[in-house]
N, C-alpha and C positions, 0 to 999 in steps of 0.2 A: 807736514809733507803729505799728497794725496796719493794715494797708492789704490787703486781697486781691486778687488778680488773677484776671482774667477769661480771663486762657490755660486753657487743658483739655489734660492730655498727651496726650488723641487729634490734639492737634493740631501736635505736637513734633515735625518734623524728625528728632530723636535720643535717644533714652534709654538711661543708660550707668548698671550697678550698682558701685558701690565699697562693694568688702567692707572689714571692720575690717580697717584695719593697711595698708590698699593704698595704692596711691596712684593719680591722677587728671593728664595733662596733655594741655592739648588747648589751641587756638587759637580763639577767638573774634571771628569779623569786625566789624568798625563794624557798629553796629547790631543788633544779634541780642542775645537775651535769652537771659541761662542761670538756670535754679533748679537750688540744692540744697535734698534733699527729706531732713527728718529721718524714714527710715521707723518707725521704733520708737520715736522719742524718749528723750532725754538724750543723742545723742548728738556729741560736739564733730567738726567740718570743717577742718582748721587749714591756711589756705590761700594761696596769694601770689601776685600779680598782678605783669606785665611788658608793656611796651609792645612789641608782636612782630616789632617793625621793629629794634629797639633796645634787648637785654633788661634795658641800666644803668641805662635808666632803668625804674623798681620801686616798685610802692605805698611812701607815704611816711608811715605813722602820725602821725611829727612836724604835718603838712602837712597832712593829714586831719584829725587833732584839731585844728589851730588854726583852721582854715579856719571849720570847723562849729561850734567852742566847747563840743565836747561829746566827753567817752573814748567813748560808744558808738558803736554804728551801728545806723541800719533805715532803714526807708522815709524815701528824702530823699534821705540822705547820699551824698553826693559821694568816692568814693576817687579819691584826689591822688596823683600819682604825685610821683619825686624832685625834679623840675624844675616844683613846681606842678601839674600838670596836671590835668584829669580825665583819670583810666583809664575806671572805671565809676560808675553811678551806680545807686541800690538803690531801682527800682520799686513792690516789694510786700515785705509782711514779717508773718506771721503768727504770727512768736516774740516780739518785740518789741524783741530789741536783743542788741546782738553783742559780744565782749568783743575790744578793741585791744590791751590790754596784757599778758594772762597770757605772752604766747611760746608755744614751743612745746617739748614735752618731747624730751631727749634723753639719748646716756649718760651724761652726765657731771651734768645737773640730776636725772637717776633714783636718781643715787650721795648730791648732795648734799641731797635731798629725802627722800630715803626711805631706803635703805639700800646697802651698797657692794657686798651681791649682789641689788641692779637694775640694775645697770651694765649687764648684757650682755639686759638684754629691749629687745624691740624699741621703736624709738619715731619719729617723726613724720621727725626729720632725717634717719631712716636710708631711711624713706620717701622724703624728697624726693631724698637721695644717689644711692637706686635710679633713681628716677624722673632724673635728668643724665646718671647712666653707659648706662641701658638707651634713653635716646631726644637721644640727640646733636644728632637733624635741629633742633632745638629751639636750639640756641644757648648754654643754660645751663651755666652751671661753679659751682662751688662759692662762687664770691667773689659770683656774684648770688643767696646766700641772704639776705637778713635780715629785719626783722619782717613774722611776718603776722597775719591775721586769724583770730579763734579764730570760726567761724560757729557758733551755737548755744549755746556756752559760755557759763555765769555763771561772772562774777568780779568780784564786790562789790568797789568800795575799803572800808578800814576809817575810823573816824573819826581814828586817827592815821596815813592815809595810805598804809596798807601796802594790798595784796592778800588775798584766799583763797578758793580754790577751792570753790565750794558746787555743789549739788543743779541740774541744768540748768533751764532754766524751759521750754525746750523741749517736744515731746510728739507723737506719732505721727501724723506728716501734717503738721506745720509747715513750713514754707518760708522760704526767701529767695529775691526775684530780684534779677536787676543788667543793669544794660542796657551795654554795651559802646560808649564814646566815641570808642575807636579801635579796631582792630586789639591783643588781648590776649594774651597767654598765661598758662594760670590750674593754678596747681601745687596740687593739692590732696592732702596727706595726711589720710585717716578717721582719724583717732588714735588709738592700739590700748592710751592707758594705761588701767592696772587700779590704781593706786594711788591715785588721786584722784577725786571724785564726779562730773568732768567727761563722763563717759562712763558712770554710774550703776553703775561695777563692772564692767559688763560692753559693750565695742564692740560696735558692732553695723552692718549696712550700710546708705546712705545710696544717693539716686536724682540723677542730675544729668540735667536735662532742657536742649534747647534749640531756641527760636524766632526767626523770622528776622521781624521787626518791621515 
């Protein structure tokens, strides 16, 4: 569903660039809105939410899709964290809808997807790894990794159920916001694959904005 919002980044508090391949973590108070801004278009956000109090409890896809009866996400949707909860809730949405399921690439799906010399390019979880070793204050370890959200990503089911990675539907100046239910912490790796049309062949960097509501 497209829904636009009436914020203006003259009016953001904060504006932070994430180049391809980086990563993003930052803390989000009750109440405050953040976008991510696809500036070039097609390009995937692959990203994961935690409660900042408490980082075990973690966006719950299971929870989210059933809650809402629906694999996607945009303007509405409620992300549920592991214990039920609302984290965040998605304000505005001028992409139209977000992919739950693909995951996120890493070495070992780069080997089994494509080839056993992609193993060693960079990818999303190496991202978030950086992003635990280089900012400790944060809380996170390695066992509070699991699914996140692909922001911006298509990924069609097929009619026997399976997955596949298509053409982003995204496009330069798209957005998402989410409004923050509690106190968040938000791991965002820009996803720097070149194997798949997730990112149009080529990554590219993304704008995260934030308002205090």
């Amino acid at each position: 569903m497209i829904v636009e919002s009436s914020r203006t980044s003259a009016s953001a508090y904060r504006i932070d660039r994430v180049d391809s391949g980086d990563y993003y973590l930052e803390r989000i108070p009750k109440g405050h809105v953040v976008r991510l801004l696809d500036l070039e278009g097609n390009q995937a956000a692959d990203t994961l939410f935690f409660d900042a109090s408490s980082p075990t409890e973690r966006y719950s896809v299971t929870d989210t899709i059933r809650e809402q009866g629906n694999v996607y996400l945009t303007a509405g949707s409620v992300l549920r964290s592991t214990a039920n909860k609302p984290l965040l809730t998605i304000v505005a949405d001028t992409c139209g809808r977000h992919d739950t399921l693909g995951g996120a690439c890493a070495s070992e799906s780069n080997t089994v997807r494509y080839d056993l010399e992609k193993r060693c390019m960079h990818s999303c979880r190496d991202s978030w790894m950086l992003a635990i070793a280089e900012k400790p204050e944060c809380g996170l370890t390695k066992a509070d990794i699991g699914h996140n959200i692909n922001f911006f990503m298509n990924v069609p089911i097929t009619i026997e159920g399976g997955l596949t990675f298509e053409d982003g539907i995204s496009a330069p100046g798209k957005y998402v916001e989410l409004r923050a239910e509690r106190d968040v912490l938000m791991l965002i790796s820009n996803c720097p694959q070149l194997n798949n049309p997730c990112n149009g062949y080529n990554p590219t960097p993304i704008d995260v904005l934030m308002w205090e509501e």
